[in-house]
C-alpha positions as CSV (number, residue, x, y, z in Angstrom):
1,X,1.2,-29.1,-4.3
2,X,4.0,-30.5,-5.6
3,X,7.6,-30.4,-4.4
4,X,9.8,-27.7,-6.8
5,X,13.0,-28.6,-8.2
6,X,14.5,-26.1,-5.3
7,X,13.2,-28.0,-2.6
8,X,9.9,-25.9,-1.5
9,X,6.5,-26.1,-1.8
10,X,4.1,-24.7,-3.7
11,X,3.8,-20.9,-4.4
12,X,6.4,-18.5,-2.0
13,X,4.6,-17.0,1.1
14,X,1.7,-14.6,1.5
15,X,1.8,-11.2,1.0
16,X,0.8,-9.3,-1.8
17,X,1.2,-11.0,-5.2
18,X,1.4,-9.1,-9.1
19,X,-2.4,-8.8,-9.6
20,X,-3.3,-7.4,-6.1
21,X,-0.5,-5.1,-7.7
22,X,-2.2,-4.7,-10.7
23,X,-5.9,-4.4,-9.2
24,X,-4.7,-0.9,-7.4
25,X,-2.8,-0.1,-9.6
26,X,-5.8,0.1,-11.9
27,X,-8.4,1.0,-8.6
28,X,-6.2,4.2,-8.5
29,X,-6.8,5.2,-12.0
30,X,-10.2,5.3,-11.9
31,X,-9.6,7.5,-8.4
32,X,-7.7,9.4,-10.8
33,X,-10.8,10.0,-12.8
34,X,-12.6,10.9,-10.3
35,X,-10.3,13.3,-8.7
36,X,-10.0,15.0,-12.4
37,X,-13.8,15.1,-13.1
38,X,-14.2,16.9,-9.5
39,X,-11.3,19.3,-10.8
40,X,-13.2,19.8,-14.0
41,X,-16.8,20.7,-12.4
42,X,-15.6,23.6,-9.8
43,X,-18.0,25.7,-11.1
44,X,-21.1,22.8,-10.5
45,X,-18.9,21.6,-7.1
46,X,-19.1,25.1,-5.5
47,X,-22.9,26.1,-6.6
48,X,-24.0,22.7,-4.8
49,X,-21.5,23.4,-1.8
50,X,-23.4,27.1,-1.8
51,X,-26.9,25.6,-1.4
52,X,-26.0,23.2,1.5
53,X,-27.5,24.4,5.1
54,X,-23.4,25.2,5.9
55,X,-21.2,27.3,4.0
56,X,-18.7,24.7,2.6
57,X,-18.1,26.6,-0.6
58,X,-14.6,27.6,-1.1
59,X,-13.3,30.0,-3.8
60,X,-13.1,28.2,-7.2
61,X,-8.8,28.5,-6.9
62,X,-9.6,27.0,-3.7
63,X,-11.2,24.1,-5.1
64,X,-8.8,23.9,-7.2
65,X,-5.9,23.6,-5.3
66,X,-7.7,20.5,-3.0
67,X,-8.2,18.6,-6.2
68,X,-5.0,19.3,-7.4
69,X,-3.3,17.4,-4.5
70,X,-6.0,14.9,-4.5
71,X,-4.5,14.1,-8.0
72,X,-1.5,13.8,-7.3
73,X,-2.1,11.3,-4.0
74,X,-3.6,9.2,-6.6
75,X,-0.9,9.5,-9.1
76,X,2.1,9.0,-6.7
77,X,-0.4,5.1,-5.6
78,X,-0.6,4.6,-9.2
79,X,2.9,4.4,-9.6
80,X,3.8,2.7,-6.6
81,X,1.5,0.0,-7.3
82,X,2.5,-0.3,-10.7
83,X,6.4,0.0,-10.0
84,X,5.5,-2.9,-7.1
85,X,3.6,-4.9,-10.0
86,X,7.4,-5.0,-12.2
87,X,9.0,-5.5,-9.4
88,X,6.4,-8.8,-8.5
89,X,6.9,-10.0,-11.8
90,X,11.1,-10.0,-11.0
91,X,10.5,-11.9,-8.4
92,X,8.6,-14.2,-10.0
93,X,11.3,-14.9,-12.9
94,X,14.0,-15.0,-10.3
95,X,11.9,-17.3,-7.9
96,X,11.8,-19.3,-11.0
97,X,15.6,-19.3,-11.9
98,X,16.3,-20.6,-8.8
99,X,18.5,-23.3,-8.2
100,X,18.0,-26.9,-7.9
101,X,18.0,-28.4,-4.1
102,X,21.2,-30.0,-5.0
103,X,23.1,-26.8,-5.4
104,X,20.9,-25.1,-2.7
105,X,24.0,-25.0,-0.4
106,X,26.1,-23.0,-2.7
107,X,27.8,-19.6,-2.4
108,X,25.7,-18.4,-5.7
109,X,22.5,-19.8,-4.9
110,X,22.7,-18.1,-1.1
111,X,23.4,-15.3,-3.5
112,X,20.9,-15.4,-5.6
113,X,18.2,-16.1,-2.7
114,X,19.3,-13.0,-1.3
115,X,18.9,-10.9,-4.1
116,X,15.4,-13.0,-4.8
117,X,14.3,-11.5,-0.9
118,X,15.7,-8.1,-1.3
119,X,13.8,-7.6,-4.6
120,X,10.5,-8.8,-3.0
121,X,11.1,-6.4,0.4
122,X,11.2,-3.9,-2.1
123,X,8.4,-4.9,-4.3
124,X,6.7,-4.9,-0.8
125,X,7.6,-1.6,0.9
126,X,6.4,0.3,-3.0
127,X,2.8,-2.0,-2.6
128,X,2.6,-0.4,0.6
129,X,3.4,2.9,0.2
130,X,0.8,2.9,-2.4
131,X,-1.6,1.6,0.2
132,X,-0.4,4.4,2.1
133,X,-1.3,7.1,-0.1
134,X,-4.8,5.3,-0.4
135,X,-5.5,5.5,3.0
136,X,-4.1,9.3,3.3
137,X,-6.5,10.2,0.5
138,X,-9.3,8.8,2.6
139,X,-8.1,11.5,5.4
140,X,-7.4,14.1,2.8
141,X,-11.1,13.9,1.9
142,X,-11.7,16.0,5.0
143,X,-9.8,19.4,3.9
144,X,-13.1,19.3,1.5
145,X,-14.8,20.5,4.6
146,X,-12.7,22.1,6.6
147,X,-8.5,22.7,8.1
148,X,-9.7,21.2,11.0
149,X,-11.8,18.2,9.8
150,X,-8.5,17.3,7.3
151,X,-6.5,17.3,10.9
152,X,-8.6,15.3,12.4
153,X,-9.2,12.7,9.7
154,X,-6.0,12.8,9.0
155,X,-4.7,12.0,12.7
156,X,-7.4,9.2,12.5
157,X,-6.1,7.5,9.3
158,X,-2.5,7.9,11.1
159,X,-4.1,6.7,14.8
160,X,-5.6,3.4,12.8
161,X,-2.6,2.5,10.4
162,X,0.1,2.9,13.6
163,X,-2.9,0.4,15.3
164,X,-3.1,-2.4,12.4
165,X,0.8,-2.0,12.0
166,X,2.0,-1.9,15.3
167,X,-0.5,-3.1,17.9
168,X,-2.7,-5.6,16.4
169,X,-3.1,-9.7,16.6
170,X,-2.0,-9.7,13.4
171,X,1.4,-7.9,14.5
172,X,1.6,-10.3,17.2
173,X,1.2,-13.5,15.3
174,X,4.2,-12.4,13.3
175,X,6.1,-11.6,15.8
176,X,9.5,-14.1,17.3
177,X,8.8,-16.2,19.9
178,X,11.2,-15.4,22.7
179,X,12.3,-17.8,25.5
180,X,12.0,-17.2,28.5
181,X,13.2,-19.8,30.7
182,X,10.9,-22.7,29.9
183,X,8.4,-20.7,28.2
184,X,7.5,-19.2,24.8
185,X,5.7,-16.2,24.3
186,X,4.9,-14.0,21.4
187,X,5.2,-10.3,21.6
188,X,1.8,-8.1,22.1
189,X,0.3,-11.0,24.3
């Protein structure tokens, strides 16, 4: 890749980008769908649920109510993801509008990166929250059973997301190096 006029190389970082954006944001609509066909066949969901070996079947405003806030979990991703996907695109014009190496050193151009990062930390936390609320509807799944299966597929979803956020290698590799005398080591190792 070629060097840009603003001194760096080639596309800005890793991390999500507008189409992963777009993909859930689309991903979630057809969750959507699902979650409104399931809140459109109680009557067939709760004859099915009757003829299973357990008794899972709930009253029909039962039903209801779980598929209700299964839609709504998939309404509040859809809009995070597609609030993030705007928000990508910003950053992409602004990345853009950045300005030329020779003016890099400049009050308005530390300005303007600053305002470039702040709008892609946003455009970040909004793609993960709607991550988020795909993961909790995963966990969510289990009220369809029973109180106690959603709290303990819920505290599982919660056990694994505080583990890939906070304790993996992943985590570490991103982490400062500190000095410690002569050596450098990396937090979590």
């Amino acid at each position: 890749m070629g060097c840009r006029p603003c001194g760096c190389r080639g596309r800005a970082g890793g991390g999500p980008r507008p189409r992963d954006s777009a993909f859930f944001a689309s991903t979630s609509l057809f969750a959507l769908g699902g979650a409104l066909a399931l809140l459109h066949a109680t009557n067939d969901a709760i004859t099915i649920l009757a003829k299973l070996p357990i008794d899972l079947s709930p009253s029909p405003a039962l039903w209801e109510l779980k598929c209700v806030g299964l839609v709504l979990i998939c309404v509040y991703a859809f809009f995070k993801f597609a609030w993030a996907y705007r928000l990508f695109n910003y950053v992409a014009i602004l990345f853009g509008g950045m300005p030329p190496a020779d003016r890099r050193d400049t009050p308005e151009a530390e300005a303007h990166v600053i305002r470039t990062s702040r709008l892609f930390e946003s455009a970040g936390r909004h793609f993960n929250r709607g991550q988020r609320a795909f993961f909790f509807a995963l966990g969510y799944l289990g009220w369809f059973v029973s109180p106690w299966v959603l709290f303990v597929t819920t505290a599982a979803v919660v056990i694994v997301t505080w583990r890939r956020q906070f304790a993996s290698s992943a985590w570490a590799a991103m982490a400062p190096e500190e000095m410690d005398g002569a050596e450098t080591r990396k937090r979590g190792s």
